[in-house]
C-alpha positions as CSV (number, residue, x, y, z in Angstrom):
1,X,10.6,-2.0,16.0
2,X,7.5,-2.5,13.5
3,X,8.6,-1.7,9.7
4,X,6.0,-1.4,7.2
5,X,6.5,-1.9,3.4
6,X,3.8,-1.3,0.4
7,X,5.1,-3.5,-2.7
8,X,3.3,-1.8,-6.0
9,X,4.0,-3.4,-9.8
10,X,2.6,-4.5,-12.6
11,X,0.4,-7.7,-12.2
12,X,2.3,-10.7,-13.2
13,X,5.0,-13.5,-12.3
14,X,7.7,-10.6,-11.4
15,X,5.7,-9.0,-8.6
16,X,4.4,-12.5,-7.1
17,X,8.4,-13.4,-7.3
18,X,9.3,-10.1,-5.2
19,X,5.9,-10.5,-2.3
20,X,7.4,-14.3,-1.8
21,X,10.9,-12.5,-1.7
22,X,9.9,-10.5,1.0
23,X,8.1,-13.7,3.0
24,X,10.9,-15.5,2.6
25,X,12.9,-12.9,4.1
26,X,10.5,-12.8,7.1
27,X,7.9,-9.9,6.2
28,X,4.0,-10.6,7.1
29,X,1.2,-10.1,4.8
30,X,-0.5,-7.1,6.2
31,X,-4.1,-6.8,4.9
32,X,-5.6,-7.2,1.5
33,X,-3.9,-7.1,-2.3
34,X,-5.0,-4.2,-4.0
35,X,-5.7,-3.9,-7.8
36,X,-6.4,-0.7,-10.2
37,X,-6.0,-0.4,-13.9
38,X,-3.4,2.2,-15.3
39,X,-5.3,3.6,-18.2
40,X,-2.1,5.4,-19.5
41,X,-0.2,2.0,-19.6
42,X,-2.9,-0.4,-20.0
43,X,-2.1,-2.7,-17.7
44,X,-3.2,-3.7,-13.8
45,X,-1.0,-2.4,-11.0
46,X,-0.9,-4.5,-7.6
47,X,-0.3,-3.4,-4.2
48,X,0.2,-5.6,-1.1
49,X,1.5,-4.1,2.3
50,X,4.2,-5.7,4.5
51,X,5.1,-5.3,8.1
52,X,8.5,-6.6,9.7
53,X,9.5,-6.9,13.6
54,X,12.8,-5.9,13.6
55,X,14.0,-6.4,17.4
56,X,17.0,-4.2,18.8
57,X,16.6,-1.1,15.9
58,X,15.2,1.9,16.6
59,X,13.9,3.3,13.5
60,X,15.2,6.2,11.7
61,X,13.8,8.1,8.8
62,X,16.8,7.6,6.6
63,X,16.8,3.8,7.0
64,X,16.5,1.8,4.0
65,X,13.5,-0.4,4.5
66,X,13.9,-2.7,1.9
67,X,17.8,-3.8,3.6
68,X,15.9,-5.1,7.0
């Protein structure tokens, strides 16, 4: 099974740490980062996708994504 993740945050050390978290834990890089600028809180918010082969699950809707 092919799990897909999209990691959102504010732009600094804390959302680097959790993308080499999940790379470390065997999730891909799946395309480009994404920035944007959250007028109301001033700051940058990141995105990156994630994808995961999970072999011998079938996925479920009610699986937590983050556990695989």
């Amino acid at each position: 099974m092919q799990v897909y993740r999209y990691l959102t945050g504010k732009d600094d050390s804390a959302f680097c740490h959790r993308v080499t978290k999940a790379l470390n834990e065997g999730w891909q890089l799946y395309g480009s980062p994404t920035l944007t600028f959250d007028s109301t809180r001033g700051m940058v918010i990141c995105g990156q996708a994630i994808t995961k082969e999970v072999p011998d699950r079938d996925y479920d809707p009610g699986m937590a994504l983050s556990e695989l």
